[in-house]
TIFI-969013 format. One record per residue: z, x, y of N, C-alpha, C in turn; residue number from 0; residue in three letters. Coordinates in steps of 0.2 Angstrom, whole numbers. Atoms other than C-alpha are relative to their C-alpha. Layout:
n.z->Z&n.x->X&n.y->Y&ca.z->Z&ca.x->X&ca.y->Y&c.z->Z&c.x->X&c.y->Y&num->NUM&residu->ALA $
...
# end
This chain:
n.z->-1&n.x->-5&n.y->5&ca.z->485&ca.x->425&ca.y->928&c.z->7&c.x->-1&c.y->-4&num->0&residu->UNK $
n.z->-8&n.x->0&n.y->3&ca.z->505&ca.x->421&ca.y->924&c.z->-1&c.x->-4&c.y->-3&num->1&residu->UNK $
n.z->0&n.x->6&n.y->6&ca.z->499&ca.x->406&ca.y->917&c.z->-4&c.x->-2&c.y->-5&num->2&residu->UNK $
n.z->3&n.x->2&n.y->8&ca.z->488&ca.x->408&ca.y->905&c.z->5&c.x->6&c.y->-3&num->3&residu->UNK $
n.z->-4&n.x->-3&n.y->5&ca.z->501&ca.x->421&ca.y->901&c.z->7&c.x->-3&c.y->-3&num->4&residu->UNK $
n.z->-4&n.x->4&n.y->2&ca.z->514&ca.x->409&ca.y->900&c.z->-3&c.x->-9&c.y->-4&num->5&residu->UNK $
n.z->4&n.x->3&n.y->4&ca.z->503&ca.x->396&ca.y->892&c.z->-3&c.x->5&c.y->-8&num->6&residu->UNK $
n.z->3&n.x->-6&n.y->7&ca.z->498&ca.x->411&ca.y->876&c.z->6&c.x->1&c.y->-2&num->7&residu->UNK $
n.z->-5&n.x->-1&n.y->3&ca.z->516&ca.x->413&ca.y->873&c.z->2&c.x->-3&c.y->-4&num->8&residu->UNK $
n.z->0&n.x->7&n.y->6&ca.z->519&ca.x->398&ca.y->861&c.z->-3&c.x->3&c.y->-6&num->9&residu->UNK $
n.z->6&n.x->1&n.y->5&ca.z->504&ca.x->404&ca.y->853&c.z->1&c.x->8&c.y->-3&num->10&residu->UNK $
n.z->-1&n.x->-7&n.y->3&ca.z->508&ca.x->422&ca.y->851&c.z->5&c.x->-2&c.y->-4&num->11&residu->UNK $
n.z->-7&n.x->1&n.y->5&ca.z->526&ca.x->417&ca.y->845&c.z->0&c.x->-4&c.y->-7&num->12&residu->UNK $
n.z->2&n.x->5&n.y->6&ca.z->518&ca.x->406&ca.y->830&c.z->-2&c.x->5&c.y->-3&num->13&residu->UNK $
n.z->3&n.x->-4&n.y->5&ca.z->507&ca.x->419&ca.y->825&c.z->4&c.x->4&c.y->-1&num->14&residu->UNK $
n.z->-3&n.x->-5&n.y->2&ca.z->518&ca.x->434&ca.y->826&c.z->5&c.x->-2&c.y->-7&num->15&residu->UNK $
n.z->-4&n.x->0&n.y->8&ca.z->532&ca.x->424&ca.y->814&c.z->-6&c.x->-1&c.y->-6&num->16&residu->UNK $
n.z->6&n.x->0&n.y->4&ca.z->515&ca.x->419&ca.y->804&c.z->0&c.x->5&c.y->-4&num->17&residu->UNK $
n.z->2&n.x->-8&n.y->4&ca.z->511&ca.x->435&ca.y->800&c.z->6&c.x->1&c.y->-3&num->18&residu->UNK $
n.z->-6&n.x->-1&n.y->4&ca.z->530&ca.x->440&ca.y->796&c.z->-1&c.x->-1&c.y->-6&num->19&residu->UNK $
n.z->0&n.x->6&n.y->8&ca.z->531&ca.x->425&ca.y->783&c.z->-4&c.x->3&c.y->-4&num->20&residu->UNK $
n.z->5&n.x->-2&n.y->5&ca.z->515&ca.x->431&ca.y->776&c.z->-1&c.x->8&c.y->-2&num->21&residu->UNK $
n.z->0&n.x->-8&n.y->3&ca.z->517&ca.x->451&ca.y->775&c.z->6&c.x->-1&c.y->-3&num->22&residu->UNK $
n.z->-6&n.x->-2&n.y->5&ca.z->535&ca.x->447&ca.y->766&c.z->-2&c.x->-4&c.y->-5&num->23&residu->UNK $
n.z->1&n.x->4&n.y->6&ca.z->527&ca.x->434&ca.y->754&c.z->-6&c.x->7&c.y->-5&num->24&residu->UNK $
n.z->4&n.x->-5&n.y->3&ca.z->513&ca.x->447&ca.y->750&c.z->4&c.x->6&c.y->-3&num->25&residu->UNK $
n.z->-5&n.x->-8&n.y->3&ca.z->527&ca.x->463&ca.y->747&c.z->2&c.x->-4&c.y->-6&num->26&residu->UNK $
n.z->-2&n.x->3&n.y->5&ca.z->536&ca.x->452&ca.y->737&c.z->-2&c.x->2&c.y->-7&num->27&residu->UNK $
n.z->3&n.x->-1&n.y->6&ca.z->535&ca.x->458&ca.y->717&c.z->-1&c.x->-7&c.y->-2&num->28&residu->UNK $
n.z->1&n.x->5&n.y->3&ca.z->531&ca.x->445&ca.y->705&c.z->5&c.x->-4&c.y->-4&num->29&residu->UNK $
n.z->-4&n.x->3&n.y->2&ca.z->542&ca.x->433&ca.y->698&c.z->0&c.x->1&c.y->-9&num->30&residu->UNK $
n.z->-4&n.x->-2&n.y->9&ca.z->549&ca.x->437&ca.y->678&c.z->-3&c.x->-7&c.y->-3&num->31&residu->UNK $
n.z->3&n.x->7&n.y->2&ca.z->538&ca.x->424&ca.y->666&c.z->4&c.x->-5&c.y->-2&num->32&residu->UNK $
n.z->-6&n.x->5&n.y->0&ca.z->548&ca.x->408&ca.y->664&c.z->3&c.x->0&c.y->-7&num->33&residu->UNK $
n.z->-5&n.x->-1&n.y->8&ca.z->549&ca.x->411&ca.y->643&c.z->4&c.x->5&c.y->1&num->34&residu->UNK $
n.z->-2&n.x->-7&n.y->2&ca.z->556&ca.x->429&ca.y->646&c.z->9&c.x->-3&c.y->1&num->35&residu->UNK $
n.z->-9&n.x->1&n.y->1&ca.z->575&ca.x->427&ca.y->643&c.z->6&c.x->8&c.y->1&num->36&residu->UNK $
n.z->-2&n.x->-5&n.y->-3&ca.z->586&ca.x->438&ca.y->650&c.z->6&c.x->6&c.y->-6&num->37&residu->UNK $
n.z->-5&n.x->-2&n.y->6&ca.z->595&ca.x->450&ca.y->637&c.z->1&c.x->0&c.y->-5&num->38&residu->UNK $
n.z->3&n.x->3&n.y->8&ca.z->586&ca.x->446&ca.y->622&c.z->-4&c.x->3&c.y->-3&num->39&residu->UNK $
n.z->1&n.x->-6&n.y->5&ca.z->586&ca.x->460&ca.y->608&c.z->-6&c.x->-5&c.y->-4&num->40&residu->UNK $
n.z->2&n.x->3&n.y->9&ca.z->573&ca.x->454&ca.y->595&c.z->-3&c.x->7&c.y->-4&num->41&residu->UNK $
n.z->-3&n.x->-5&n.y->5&ca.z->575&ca.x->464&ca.y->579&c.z->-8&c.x->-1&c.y->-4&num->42&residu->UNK $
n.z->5&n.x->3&n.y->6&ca.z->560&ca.x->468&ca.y->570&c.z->0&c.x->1&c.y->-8&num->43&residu->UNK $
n.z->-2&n.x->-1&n.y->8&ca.z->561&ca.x->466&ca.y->550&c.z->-3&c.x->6&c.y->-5&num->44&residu->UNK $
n.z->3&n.x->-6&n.y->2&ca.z->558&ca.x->481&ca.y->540&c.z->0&c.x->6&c.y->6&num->45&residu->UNK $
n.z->-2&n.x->-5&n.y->-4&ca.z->563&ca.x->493&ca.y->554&c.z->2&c.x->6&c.y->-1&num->46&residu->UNK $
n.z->-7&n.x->-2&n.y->1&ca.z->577&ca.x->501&ca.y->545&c.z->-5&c.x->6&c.y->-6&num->47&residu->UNK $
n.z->5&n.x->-4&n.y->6&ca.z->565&ca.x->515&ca.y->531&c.z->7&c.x->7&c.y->-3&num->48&residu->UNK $
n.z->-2&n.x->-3&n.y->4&ca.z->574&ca.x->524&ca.y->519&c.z->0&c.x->8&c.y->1&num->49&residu->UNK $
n.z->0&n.x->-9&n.y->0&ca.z->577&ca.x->544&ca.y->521&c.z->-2&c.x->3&c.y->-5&num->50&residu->UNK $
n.z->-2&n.x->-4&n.y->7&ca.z->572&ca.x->557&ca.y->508&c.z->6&c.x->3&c.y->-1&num->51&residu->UNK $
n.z->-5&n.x->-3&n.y->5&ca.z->588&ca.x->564&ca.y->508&c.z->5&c.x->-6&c.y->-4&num->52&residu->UNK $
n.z->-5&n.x->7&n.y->0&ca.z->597&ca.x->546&ca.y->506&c.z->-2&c.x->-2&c.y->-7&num->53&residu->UNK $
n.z->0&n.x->2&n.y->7&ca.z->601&ca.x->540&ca.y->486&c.z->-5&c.x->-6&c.y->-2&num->54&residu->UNK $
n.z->4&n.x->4&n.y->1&ca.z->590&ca.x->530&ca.y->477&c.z->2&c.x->-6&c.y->-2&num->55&residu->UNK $
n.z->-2&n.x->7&n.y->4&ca.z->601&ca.x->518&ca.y->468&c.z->9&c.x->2&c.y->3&num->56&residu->UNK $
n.z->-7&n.x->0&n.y->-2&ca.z->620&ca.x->514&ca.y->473&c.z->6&c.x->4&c.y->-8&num->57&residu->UNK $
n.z->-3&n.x->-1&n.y->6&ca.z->625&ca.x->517&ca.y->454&c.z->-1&c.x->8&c.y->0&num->58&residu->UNK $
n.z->3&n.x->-7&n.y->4&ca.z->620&ca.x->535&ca.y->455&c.z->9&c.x->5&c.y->4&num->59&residu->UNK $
n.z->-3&n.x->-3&n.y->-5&ca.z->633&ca.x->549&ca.y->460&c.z->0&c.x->3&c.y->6&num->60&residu->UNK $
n.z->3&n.x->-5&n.y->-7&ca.z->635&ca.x->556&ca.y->477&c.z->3&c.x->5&c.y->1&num->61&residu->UNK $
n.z->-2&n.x->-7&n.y->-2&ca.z->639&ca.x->574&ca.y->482&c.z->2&c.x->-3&c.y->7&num->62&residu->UNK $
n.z->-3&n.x->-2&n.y->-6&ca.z->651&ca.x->576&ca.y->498&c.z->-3&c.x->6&c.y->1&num->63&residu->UNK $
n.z->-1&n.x->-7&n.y->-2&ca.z->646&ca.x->587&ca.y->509&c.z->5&c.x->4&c.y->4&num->64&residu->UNK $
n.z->-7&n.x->-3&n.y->-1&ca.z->656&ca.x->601&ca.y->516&c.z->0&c.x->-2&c.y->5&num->65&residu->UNK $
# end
């Protein structure tokens, strides 16, 4: 009996890191896709839309307010 329990021990200590390796590689999130760049605003054009209270023409005069 000691030896096949000392003969299983090789074989348990292989599977048990097995498993390990493979319950941390399965948690693991996903890697970030290779194009994504890290800290990279992009701007989209026409964004910026006009107010109705904001003038219509530069040339025009503006009231201060109080």
């Amino acid at each position: 009996m000691a030896i096949v329990a000392i003969l299983l021990l090789p074989v348990v200590t292989v599977l048990l890191y097995g498993m390990d390796r493979t319950e941390d590689w399965l948690a693991r999130g996903p890697k970030p896709p290779r194009h994504a760049r890290g800290r990279h605003l992009r701007l989209i054009p026409g964004g910026r839309q006009r107010t109705a209270a904001a003038p219509a023409g530069r040339g025009e005069a503006q009231t201060e307010a109080a």
